[in-house]
C-alpha positions in Angstrom: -65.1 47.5 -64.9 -64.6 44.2 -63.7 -60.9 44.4 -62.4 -60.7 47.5 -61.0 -60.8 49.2 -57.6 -64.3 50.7 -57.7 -65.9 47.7 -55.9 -69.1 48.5 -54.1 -70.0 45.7 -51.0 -73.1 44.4 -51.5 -74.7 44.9 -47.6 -76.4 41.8 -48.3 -73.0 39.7 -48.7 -70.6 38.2 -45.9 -67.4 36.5 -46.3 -66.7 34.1 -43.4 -65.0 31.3 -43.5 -65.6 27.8 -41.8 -62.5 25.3 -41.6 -60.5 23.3 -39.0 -58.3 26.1 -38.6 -58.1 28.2 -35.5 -58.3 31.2 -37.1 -61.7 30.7 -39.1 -64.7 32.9 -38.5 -66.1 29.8 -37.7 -64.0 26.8 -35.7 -65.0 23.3 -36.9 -61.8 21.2 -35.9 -61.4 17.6 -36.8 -60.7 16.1 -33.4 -59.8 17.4 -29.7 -56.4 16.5 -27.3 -57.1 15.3 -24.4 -55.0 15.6 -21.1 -54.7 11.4 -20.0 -54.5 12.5 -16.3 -57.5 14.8 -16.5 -58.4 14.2 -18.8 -60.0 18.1 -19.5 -59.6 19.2 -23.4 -56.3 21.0 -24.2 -56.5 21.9 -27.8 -57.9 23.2 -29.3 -58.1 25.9 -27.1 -61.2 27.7 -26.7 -59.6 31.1 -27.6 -59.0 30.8 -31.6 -55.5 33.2 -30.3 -54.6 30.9 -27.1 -51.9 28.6 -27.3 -52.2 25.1 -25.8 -51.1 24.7 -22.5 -49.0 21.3 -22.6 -48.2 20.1 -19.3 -44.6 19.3 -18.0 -42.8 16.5 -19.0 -42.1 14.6 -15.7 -39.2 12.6 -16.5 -39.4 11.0 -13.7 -42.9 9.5 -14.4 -41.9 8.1 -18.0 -40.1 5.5 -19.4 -38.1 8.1 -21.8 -34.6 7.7 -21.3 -32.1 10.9 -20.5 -30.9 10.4 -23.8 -34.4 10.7 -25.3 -34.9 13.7 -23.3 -31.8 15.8 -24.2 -33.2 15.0 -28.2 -36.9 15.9 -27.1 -35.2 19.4 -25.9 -33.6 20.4 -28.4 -36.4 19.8 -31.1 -37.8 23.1 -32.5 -40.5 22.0 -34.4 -43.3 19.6 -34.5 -44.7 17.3 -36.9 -48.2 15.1 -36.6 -50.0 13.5 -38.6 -54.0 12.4 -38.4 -55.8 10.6 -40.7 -58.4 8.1 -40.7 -58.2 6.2 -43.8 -54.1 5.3 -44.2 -54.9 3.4 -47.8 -55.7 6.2 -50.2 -56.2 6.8 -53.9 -53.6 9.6 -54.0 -51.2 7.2 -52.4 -50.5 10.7 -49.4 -49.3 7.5 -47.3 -46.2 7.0 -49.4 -45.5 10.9 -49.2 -45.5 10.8 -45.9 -43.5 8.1 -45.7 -41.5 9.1 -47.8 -41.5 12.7 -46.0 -40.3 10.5 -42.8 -37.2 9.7 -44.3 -36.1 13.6 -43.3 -36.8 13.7 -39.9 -35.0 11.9 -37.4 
């Protein structure tokens, strides 16, 4: 029957998946990060379970202020945004925007 458990798999059949995400069969990200100083590729990183390797913040070397700092620290999460075309049909710019509103 249709819905039930006795599913045979076809030898002939494959299920693998090609996205942006890291985790795909196949790896077909939108874009890369570059280090400015090295400018060597950081992310994505070549190993889909690899974590980017972000260099450290030299304080020193940036115009961020202390205060800045101390706020940078204590952030747990991340958000980014990449697009290329900001005027859309589906209006996702005033989302975000809106979305922006939440996040200090």
């Amino acid at each position: 029957p249709l819905n039930s458990d006795a599913f045979v798999l076809d030898p002939n059949f494959y299920n693998w998946t090609m996205s942006y995400r890291l985790d795909s069969d196949i790896r077909r990200p939108y874009g890369r990060v570059r280090d400015l100083t090295t400018r060597k590729i950081i992310a994505p990183p070549k190993d889909p379970n690899g974590k980017v390797k972000w260099r450290h913040f030299n304080q020193s070397s940036s115009s961020v202020s202390i205060e800045e700092l101390e706020i940078i620290n204590g952030k747990q999460e991340i958000a980014a945004w990449f697009v290329s075309h900001c005027l859309t049909r589906s209006k996702r710019e005033t989302l975000v925007r809106e979305l922006g509103n939440y996040f200090e």
